[in-house]
N, C-alpha and C positions, 0 to 999 in steps of 0.2 A: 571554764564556762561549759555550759551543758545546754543541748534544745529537746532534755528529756519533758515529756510534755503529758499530766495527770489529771483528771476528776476530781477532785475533791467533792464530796456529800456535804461537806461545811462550808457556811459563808465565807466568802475571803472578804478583808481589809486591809487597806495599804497601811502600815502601820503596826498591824497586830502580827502575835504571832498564828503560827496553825499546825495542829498534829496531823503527820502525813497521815491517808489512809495505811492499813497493813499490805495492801497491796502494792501505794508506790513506795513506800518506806523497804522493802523488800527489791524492789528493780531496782531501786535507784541508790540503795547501798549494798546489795547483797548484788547484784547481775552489774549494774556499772559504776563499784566502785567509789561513790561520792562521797566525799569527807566535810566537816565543817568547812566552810569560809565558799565549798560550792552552791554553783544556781540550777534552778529547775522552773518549770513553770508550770502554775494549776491553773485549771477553771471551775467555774461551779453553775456552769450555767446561764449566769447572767450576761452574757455575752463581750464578756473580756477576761483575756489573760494578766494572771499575776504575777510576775516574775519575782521569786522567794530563795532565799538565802539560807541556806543547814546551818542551824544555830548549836544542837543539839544531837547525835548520833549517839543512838544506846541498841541496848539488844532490844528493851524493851517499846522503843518507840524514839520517832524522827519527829524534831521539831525544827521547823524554818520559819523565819523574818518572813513576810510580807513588803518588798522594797517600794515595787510599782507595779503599775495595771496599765494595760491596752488595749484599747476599741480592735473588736475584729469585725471587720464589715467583709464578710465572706460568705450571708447568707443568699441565696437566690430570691430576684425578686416575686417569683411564686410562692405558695403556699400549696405544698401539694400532701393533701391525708391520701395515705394510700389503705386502701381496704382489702387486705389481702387473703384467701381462702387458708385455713391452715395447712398447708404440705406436711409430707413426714422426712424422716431422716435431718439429712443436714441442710435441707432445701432451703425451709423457711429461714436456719439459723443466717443460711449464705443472703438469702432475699433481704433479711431485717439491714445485714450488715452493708450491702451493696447500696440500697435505697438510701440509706444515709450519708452515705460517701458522696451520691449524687441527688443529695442536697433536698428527699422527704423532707416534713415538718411535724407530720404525726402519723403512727403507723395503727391500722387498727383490727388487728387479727379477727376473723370470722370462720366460724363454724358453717359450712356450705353443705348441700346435701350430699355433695360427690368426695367429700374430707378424706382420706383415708385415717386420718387421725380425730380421735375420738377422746377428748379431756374433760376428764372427771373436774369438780371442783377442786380437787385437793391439787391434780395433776394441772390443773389452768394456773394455781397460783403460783404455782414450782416452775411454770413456763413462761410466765408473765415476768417473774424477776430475774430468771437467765436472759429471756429476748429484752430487756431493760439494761442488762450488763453488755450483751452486742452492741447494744447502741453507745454507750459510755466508750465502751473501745475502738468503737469508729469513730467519734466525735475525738478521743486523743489526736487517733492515727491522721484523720482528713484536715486537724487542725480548726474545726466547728465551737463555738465556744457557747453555742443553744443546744442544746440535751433535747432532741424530739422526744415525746413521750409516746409511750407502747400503750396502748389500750388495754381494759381487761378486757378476754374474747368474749364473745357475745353472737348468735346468729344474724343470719343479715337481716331478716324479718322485723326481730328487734332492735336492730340501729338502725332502719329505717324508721321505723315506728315513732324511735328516738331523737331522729333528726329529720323530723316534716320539714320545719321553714329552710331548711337550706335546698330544698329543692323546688319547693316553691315558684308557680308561675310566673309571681311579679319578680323574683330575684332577678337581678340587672346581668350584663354581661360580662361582668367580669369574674362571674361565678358560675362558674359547671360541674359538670357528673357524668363521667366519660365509662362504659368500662371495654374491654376487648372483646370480640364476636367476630368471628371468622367472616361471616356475613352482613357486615356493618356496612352501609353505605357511604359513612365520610370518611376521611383521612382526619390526620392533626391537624394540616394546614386550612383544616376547613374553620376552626374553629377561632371565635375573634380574635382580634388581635389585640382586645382589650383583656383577654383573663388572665385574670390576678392570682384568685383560687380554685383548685382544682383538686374534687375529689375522686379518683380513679380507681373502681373493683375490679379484683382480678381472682378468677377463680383458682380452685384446687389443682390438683394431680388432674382429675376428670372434667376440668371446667365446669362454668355457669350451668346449671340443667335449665331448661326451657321455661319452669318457673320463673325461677330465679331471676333470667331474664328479662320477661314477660314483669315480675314485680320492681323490678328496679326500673325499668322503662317508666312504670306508672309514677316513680317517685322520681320522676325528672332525668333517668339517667339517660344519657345516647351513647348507641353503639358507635366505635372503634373500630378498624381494622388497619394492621399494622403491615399489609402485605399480603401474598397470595401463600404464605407459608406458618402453617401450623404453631406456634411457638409451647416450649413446656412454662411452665405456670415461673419459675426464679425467670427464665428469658426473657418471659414477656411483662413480669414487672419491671425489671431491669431497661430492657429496651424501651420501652412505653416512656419512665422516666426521663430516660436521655432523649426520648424525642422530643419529649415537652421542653425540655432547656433549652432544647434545641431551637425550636420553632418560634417559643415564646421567652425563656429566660436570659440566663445569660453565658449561653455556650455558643 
């Protein structure tokens, strides 16, 4: 038996078979080993695991049974899109992968004025489907069996632009727009104890610029403050999330 645990891009059916991706067909016969008559378990997103059977083990490709499937109820009862400033190096890669571990829904990169990183279109779409593949391997590792989706970047100007009614006066309480600011007036615990979802910006390397601010206020957002301490931009997305489970989910 095996609790090696995969993505699969293709639908699964209990019943059918499925060719592994090259990716787990490579771990899971080439790194652990697996021979026909072993198990393994994929998902595809749809929020349950398949537990499959190596029917077939070739150089050229691994095919496994489909035996049976299992409800994974492991999502948080929030819904939280995290709007995050692009950082450079390894930052954003560590930011995409930690957020999902603790339990994002949708992540939505943004071009901010203070960015130190500056992506071309060619360079957006090359970084779109790598922070698409963090997500995929956090969703293995944390045992998640919903695949958030990565956004293509876009400035904040233009997803706001893009997303008027979610910020909206009449929108009820169980829907807000939080982002971090040193000099924010509420805590988390200020906020009801009815919200459901929660959109949360968090700026770059340089933080929000005063703009920035100033325009996301208008589009419904309230400031945040997570303490009397400074946080860097992976920190304080990081943190910010575990506080929300915290306060309002299920931590």
């Amino acid at each position: 038996m095996s609790n090696l645990r995969f993505y699969s891009p293709d639908k699964l059916r209990v019943g059918t078979t499925i060719k592994l991706s090259d990716n787990a067909a490579i771990h899971a016969t080439k790194v652990m080993r697996l021979n026909v008559g072993d198990t393994l378990k994929l998902f595809d997103g749809d929020g349950f695991d398949y537990t499959c059977e190596l029917q077939s083990v070739k150089k050229s490709e691994v095919i496994a049974n489909i035996k049976s499937s299992e409800a994974i109820n492991n999502e948080s009862p929030l819904h939280i899109t995290l709007l995050q400033g692009i950082s450079s190096g390894d930052r954003m890669d560590y930011t995409i992968q930690k957020a999902v571990e603790l339990g994002v829904n949708e992540i939505q990169p943004l071009s901010t004025e203070r960015s130190v990183v500056k992506l071309t279109a060619e360079r957006a779409e090359k970084r779109l489907e790598h922070w698409q593949n963090i997500v995929i391997a956090a969703c293995e590792q944390s045992g998640r069996a919903k695949v958030p989706k990565v956004a293509k970047p876009v400035n904040l100007a233009a997803w706001l632009a893009a997303n008027k009614h979610l910020g909206s006066d009449d929108a009820d309480s169980s829907h807000v727009r939080i982002l971090l600011n040193p000099i924010g007036a509420k805590q988390l615990s200020a906020l009801p104890k009815t919200t459901r979802a929660i959109q949360l910006l968090i700026g770059a390397e340089g933080g929000l610029s005063q703009a920035e601010i100033d325009l996301a206020a208008r589009h419904g957002f309230q400031s945040i403050v997570l303490g009397p301490r400074i946080l860097r931009t992976e920190t304080a997305a990081l943190t910010a999330i575990a506080a929300l489970q915290t306060v309002l989910g299920d931590y």
